[in-house]
PASETI-344445 format. One record per atom (N, C-alpha, C, CB): residue number from 1; residue in three letters; atom name; x, y, z. Coordinates in steps of 0.05 Angstrom, whole numbers. Last residue first. Glycine has a CB too. Layout:
<sites>
 pos code site      x      y      z
 NUM  ala   CA      X      Y      Z
...
</sites>
This chain:
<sites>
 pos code site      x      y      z
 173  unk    N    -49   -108    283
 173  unk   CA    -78   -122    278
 173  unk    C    -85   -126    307
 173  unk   CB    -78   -154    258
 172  unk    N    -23    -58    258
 172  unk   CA    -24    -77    284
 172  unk    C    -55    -87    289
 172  unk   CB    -14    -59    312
 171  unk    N      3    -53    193
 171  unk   CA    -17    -47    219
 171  unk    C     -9    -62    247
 171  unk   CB    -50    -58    211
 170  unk    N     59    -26    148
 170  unk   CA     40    -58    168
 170  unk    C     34    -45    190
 170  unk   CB     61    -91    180
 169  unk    N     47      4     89
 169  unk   CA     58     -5    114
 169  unk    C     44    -22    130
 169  unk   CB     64     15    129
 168  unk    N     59     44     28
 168  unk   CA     58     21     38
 168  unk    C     59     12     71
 168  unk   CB     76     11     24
 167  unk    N     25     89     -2
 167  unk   CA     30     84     21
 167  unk    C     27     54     27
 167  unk   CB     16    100     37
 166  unk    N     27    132    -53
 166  unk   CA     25    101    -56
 166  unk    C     33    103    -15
 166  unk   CB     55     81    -88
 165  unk    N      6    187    -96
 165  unk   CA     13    176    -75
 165  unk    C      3    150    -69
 165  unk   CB      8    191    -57
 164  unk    N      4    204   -164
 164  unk   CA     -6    192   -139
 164  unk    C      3    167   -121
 164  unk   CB    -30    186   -145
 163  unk    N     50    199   -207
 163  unk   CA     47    206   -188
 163  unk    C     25    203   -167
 163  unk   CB     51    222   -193
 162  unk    N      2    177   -260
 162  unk   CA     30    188   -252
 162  unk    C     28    197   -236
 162  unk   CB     44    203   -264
 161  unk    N    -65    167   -228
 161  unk   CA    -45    178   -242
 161  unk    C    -24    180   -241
 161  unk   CB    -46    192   -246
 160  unk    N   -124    120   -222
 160  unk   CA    -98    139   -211
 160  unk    C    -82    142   -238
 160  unk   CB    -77    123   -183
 159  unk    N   -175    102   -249
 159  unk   CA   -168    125   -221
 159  unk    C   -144    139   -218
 159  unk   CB   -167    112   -192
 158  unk    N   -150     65   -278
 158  unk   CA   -167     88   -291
 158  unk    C   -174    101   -277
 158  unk   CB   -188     85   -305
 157  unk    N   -124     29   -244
 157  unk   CA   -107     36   -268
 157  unk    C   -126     60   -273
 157  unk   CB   -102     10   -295
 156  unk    N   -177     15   -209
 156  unk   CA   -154     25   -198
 156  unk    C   -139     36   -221
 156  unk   CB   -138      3   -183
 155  unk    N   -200    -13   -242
 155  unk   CA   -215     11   -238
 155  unk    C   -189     25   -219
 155  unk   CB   -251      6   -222
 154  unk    N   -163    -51   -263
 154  unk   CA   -172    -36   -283
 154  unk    C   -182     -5   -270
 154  unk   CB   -196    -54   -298
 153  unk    N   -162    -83   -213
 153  unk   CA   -132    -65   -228
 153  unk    C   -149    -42   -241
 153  unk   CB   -110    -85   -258
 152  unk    N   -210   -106   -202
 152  unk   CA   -207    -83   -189
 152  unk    C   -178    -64   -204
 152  unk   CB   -203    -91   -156
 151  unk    N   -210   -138   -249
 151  unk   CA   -233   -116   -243
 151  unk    C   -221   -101   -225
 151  unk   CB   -262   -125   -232
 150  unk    N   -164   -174   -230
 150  unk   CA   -166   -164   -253
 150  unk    C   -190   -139   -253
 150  unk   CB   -170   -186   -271
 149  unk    N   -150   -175   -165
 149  unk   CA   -167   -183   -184
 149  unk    C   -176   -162   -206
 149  unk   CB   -189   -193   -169
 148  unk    N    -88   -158   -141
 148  unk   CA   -108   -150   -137
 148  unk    C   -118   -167   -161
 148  unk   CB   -110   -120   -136
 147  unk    N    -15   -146   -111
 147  unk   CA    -36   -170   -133
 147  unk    C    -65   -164   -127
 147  unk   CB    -33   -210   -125
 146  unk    N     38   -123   -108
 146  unk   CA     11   -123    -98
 146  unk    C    -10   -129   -113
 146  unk   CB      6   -102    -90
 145  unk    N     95   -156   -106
 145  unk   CA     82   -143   -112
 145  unk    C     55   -138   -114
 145  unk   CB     89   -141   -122
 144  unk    N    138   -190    -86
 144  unk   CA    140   -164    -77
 144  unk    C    112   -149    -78
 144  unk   CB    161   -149    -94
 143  unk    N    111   -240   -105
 143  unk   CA    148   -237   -106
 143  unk    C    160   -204   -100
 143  unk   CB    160   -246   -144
 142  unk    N     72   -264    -69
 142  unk   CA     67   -252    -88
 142  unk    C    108   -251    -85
 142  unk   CB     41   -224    -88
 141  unk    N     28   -279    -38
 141  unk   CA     39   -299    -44
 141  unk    C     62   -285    -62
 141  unk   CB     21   -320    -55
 140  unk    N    -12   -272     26
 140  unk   CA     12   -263     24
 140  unk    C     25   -287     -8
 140  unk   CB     28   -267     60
 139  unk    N    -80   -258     26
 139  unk   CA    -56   -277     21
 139  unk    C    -33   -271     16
 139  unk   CB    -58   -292      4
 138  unk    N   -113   -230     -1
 138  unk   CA   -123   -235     25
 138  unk    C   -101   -249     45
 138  unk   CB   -148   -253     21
 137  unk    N   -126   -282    -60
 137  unk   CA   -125   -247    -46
 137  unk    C   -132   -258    -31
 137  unk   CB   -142   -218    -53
 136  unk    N   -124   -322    -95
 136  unk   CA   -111   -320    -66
 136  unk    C   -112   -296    -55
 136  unk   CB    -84   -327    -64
 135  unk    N   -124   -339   -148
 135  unk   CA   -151   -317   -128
 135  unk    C   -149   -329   -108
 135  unk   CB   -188   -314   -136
 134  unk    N    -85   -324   -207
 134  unk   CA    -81   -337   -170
 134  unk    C   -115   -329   -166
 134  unk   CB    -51   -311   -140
 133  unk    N    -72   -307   -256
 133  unk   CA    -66   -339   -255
 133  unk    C    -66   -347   -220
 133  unk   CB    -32   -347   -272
 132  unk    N    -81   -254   -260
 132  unk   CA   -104   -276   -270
 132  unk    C   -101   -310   -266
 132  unk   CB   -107   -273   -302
 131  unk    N    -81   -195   -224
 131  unk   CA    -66   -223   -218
 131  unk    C    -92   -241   -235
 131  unk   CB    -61   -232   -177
 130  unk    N    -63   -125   -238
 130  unk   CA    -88   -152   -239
 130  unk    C    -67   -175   -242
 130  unk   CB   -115   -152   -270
 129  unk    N    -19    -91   -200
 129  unk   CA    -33    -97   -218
 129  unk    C    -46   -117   -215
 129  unk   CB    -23    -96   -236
 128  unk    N     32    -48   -170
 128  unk   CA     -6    -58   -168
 128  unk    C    -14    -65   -196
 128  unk   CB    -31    -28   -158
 127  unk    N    103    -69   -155
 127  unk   CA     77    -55   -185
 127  unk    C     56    -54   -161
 127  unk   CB     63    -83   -222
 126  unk    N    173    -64   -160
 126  unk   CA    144    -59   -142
 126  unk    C    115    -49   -159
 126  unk   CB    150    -30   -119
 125  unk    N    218    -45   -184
 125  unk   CA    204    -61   -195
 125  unk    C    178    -75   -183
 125  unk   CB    220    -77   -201
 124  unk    N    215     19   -161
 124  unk   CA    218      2   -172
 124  unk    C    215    -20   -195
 124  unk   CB    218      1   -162
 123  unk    N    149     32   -146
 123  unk   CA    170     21   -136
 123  unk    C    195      6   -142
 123  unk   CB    161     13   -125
 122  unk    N    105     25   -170
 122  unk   CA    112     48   -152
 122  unk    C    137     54   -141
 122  unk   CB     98     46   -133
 121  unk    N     76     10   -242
 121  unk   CA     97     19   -219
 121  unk    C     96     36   -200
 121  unk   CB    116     28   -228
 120  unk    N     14    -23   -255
 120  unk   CA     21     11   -242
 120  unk    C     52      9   -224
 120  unk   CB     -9     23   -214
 119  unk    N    -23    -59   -297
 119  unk   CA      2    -56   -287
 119  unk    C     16    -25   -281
 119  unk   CB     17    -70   -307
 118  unk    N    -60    -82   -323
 118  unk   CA    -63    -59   -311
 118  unk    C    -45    -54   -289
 118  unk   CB    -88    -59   -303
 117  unk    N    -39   -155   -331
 117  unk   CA    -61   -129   -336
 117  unk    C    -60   -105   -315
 117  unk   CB    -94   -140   -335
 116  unk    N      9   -186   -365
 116  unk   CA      4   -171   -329
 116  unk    C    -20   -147   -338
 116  unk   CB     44   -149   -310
 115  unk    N     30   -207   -405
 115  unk   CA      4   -205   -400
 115  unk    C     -5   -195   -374
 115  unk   CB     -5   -228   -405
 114  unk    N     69   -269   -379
 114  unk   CA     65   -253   -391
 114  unk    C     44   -240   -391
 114  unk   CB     70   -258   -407
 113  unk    N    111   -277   -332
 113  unk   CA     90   -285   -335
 113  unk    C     75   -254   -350
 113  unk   CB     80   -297   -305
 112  unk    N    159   -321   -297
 112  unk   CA    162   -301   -326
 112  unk    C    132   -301   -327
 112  unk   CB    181   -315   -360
 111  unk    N    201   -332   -254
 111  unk   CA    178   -331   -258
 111  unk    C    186   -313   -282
 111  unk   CB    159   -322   -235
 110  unk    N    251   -337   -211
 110  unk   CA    240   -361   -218
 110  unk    C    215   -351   -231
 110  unk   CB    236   -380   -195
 109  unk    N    274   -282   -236
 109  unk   CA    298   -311   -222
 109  unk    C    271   -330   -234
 109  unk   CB    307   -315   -171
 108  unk    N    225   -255   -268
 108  unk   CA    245   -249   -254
 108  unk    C    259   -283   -242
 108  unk   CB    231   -226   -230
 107  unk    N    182   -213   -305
 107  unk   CA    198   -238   -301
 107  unk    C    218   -226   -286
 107  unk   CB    209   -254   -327
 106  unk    N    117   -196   -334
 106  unk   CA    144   -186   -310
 106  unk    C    153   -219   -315
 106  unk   CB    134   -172   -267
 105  unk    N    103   -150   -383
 105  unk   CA    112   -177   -384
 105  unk    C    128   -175   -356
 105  unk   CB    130   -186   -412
 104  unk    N     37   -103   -387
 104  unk   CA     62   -118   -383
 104  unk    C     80   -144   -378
 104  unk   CB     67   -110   -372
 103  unk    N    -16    -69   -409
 103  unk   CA     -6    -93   -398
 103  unk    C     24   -101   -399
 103  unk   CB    -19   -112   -411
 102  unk    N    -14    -11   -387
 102  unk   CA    -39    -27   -394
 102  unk    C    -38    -63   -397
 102  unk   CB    -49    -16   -423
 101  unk    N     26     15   -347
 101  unk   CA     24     -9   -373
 101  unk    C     -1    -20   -375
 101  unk   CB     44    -37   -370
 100  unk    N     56     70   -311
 100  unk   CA     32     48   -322
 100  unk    C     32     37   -344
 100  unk   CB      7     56   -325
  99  unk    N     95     96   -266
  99  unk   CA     93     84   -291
  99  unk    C     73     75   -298
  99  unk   CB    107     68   -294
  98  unk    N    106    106   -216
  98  unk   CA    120    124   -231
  98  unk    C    110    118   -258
  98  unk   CB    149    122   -228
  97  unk    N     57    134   -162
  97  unk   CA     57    113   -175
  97  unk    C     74    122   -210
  97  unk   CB     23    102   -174
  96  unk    N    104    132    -97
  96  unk   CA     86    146   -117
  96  unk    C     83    127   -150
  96  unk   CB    103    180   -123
  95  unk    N    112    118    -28
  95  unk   CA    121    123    -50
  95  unk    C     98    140    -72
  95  unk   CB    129     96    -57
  94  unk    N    138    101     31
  94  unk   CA    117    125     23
  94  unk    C    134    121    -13
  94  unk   CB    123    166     48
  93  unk    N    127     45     60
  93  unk   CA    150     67     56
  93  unk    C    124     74     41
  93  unk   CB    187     63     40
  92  unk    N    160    -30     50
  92  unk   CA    143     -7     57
  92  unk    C    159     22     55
  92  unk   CB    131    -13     87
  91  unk    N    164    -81      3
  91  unk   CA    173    -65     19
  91  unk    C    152    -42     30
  91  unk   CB    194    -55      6
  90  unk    N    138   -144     12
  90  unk   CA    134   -113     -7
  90  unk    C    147   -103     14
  90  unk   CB    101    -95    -16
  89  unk    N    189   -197      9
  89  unk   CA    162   -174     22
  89  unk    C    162   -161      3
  89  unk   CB    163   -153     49
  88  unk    N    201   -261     -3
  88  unk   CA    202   -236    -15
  88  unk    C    182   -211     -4
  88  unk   CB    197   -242    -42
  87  unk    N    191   -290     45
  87  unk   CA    225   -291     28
  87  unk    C    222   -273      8
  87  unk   CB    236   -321     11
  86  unk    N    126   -279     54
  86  unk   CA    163   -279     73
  86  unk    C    188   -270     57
  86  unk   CB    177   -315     82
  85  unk    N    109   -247     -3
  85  unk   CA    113   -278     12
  85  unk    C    135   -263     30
  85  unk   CB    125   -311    -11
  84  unk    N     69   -191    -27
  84  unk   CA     95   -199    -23
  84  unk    C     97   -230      8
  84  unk   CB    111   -164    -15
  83  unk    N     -2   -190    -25
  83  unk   CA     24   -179    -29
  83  unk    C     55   -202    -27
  83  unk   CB     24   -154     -3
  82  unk    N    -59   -196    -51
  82  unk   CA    -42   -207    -44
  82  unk    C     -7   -188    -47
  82  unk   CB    -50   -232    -60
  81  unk    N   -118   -161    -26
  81  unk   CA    -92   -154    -45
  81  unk    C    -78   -187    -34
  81  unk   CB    -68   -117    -34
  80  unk    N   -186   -132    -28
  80  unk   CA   -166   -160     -7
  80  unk    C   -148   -146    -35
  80  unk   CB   -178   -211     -3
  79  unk    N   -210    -61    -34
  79  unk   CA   -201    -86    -44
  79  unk    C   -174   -105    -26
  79  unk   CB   -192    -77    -74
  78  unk    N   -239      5    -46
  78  unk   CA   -222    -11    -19
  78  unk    C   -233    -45    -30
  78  unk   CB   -238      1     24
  77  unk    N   -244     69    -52
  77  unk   CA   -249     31    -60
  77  unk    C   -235     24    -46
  77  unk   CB   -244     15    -88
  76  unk    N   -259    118    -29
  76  unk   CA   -271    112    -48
  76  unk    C   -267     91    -56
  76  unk   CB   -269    124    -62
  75  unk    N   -261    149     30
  75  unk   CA   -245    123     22
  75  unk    C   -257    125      5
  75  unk   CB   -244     96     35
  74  unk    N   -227    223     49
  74  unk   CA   -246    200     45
  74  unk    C   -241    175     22
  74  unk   CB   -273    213     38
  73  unk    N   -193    245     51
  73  unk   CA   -198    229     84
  73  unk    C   -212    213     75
  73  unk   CB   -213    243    111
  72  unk    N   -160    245     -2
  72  unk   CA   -168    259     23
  72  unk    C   -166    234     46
  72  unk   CB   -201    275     19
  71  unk    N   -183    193    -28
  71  unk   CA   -184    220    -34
  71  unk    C   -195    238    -13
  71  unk   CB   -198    223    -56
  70  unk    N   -164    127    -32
  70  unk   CA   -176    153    -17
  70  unk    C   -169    180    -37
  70  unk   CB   -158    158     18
  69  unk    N   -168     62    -36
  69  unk   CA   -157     77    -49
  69  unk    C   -179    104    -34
  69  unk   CB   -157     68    -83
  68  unk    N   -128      4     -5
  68  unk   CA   -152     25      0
  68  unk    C   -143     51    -16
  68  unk   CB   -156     33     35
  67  unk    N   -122    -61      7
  67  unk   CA   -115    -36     -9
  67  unk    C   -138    -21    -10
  67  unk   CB   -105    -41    -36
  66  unk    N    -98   -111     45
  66  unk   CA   -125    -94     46
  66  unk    C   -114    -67     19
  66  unk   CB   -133    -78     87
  65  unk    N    -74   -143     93
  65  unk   CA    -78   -150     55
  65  unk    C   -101   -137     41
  65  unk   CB    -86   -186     47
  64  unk    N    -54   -132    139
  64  unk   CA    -98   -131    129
  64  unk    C    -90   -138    109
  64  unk   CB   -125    -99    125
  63  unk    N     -9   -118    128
  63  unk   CA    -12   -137    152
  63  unk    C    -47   -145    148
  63  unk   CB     -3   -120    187
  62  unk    N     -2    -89     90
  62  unk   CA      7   -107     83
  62  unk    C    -11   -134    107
  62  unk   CB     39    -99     81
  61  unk    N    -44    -36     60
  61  unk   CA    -40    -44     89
  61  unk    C    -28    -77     82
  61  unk   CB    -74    -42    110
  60  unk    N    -31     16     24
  60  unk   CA    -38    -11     12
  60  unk    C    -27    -12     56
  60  unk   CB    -14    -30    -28
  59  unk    N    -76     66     -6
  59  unk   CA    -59     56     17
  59  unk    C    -58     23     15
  59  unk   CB    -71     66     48
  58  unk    N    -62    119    -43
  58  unk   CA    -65     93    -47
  58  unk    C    -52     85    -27
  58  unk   CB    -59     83    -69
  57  unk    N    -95    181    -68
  57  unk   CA    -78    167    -55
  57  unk    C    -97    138    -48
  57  unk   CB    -65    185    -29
  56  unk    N   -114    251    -86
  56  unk   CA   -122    215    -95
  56  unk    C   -100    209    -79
  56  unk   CB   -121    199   -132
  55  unk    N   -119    310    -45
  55  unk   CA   -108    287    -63
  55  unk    C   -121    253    -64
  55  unk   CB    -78    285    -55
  54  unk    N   -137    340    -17
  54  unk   CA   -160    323    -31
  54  unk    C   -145    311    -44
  54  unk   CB   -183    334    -47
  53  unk    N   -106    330     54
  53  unk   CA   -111    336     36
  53  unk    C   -139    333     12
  53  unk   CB    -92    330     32
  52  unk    N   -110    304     98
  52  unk   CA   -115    331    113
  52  unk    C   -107    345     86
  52  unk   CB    -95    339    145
  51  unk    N    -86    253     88
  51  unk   CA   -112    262     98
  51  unk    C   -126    291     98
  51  unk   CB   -110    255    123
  50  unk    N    -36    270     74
  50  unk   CA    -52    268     54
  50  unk    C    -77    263     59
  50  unk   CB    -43    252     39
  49  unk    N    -14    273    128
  49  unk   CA     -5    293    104
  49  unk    C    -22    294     88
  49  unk   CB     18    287     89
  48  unk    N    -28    219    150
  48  unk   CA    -40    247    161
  48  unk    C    -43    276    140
  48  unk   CB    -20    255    186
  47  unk    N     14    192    116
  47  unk   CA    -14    188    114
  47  unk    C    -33    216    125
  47  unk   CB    -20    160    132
  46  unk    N     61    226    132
  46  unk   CA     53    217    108
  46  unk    C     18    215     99
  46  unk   CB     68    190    106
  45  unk    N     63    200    183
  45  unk   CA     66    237    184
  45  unk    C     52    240    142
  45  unk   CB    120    253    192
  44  unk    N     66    148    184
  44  unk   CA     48    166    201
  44  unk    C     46    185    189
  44  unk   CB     55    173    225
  43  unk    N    116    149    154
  43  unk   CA     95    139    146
  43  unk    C     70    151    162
  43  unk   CB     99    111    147
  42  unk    N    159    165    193
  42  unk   CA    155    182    165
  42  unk    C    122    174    154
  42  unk   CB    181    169    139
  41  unk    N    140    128    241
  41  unk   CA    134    154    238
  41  unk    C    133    174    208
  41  unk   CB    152    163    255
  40  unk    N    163     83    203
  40  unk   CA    136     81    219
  40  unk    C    127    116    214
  40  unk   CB    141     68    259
  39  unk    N    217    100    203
  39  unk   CA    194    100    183
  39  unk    C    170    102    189
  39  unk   CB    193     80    171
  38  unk    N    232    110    257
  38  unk   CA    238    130    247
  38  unk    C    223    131    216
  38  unk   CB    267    131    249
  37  unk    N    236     81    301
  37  unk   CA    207     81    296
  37  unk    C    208    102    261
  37  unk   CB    189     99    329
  36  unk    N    282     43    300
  36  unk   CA    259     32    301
  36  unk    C    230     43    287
  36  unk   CB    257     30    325
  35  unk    N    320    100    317
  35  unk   CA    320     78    290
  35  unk    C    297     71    290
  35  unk   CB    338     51    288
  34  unk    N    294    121    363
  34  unk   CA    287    132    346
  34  unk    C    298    119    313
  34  unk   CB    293    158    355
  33  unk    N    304     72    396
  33  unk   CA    268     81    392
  33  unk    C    274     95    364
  33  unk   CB    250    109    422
  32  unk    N    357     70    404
  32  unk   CA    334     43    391
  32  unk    C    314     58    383
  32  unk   CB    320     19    415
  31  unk    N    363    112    442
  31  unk   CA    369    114    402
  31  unk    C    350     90    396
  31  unk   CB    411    104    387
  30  unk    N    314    111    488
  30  unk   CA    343    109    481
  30  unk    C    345    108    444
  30  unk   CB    357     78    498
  29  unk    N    267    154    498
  29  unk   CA    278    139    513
  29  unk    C    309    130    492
  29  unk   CB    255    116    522
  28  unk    N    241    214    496
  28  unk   CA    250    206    521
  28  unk    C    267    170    526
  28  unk   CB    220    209    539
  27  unk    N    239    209    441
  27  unk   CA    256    239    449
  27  unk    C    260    219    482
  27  unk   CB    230    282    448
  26  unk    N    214    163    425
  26  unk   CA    246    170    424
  26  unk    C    260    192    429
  26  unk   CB    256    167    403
  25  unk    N    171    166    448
  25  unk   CA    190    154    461
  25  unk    C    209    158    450
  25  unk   CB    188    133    465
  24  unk    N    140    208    414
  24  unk   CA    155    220    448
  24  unk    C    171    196    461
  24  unk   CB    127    229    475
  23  unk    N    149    178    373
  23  unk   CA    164    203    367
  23  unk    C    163    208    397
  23  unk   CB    149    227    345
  22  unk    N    110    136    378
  22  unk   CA    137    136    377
  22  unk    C    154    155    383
  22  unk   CB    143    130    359
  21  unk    N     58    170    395
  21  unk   CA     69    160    413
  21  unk    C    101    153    408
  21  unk   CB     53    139    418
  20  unk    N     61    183    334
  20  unk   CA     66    202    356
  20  unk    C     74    189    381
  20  unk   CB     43    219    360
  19  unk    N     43    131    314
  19  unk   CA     65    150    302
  19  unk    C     72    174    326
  19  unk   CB     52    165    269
  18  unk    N      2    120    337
  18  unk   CA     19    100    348
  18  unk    C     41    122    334
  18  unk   CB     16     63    338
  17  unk    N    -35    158    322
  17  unk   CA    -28    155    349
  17  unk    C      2    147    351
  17  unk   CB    -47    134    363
  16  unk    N    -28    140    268
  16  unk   CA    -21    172    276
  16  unk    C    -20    165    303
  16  unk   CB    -43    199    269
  15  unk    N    -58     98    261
  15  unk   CA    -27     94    255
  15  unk    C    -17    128    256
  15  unk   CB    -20     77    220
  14  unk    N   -109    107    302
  14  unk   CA    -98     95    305
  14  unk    C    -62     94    300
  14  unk   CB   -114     83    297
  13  unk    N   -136    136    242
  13  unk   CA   -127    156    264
  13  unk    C   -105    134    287
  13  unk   CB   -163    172    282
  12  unk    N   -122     91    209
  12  unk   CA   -105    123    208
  12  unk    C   -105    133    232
  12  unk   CB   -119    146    190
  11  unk    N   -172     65    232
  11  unk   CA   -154     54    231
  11  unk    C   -124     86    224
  11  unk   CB   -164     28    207
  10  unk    N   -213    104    231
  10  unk   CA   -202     94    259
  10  unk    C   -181     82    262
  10  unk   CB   -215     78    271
   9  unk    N   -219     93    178
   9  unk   CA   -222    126    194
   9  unk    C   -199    122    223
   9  unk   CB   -264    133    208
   8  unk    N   -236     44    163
   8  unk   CA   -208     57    146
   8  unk    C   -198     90    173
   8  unk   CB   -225     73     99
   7  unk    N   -277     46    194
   7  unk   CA   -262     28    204
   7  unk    C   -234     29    194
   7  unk   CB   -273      5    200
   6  unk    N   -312     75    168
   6  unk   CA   -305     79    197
   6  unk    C   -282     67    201
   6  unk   CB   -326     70    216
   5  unk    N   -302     48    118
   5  unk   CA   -292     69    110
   5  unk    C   -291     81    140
   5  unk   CB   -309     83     87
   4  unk    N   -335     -4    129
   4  unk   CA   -292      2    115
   4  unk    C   -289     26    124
   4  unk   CB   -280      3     72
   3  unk    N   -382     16    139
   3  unk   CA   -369      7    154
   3  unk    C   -342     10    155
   3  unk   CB   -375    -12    154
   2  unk    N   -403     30     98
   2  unk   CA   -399     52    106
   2  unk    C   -382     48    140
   2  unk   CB   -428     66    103
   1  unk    N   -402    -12     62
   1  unk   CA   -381      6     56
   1  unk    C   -377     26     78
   1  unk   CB   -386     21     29
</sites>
């Protein structure tokens, strides 16, 4: 653990670099930069925000299929995720968790699947919850939404609260 949690450390400090480095290229170089980087950076400025807090918060890393739950600076669980396929991503972005269902029914175009355990909106129709019909974590398969193993939802669902912070975004591996 005490490894994730250097390696959660370095990794932030890392998506703050790269967040600042953006921000002086788009003061010095052309509009591209500052479209391009202009989440990235919200997101930077976000994560740092809540480092340099004790709030609970939830980082989900799409490009690691990694979810990491913190308080503050420091990591307290950290779990593989399956997120969102090509043709459907998770979106990214700074969000919050608006809803919980101890269990829920999601369906959508091609899927209906009843019984979703420990089901946490953040987004929408963007959840975290326990996946019982895959153990593909680690794996992109999902129709947006961040799939974790039934044990970890639960201890995740009984950690967080309405509102705690949700951070979605992609690393540079």
């Amino acid at each position: 653990m005490k490894n994730n949690i250097n390696s959660s450390y370095f990794r932030c400090v890392g998506t703050f670099c790269a967040g600042f480095a953006l921000t002086i290229a788009a003061f010095c170089g052309g509009s591209t930069a500052v479209i391009a980087g202009e989440q990235h950076n919200t997101i930077a400025y976000r994560i740092m925000e809540l480092q340099q807090s004790s709030q609970r918060w939830i980082e989900i890393d799409i490009s690691r299929q990694k979810l990491i739950a913190w308080e503050g600076n420091k990591s307290v669980y950290a779990v593989n995720i399956s997120s969102g396929k090509s043709s459907t991503p998770t979106r990214t972005g700074t969000f919050a968790i608006q809803t919980k269902y101890r269990v829920a029914r999601m369906t959508g175009p091609d899927y209906d699947v009843p019984d979703v355990p420990y089901t946490m909106y953040y987004d929408g129709g963007m959840a975290i919850h326990g996946a019982y019909w895959h153990n593909l974590f680690g794996n992109p398969v999902t129709h947006g939404c961040t799939n974790v193993a039934v044990n970890h939802a639960k201890w995740l669902f009984n950690w967080a609260s309405v509102g705690t912070p949700v951070v979605v975004h992609k690393s540079e591996i």
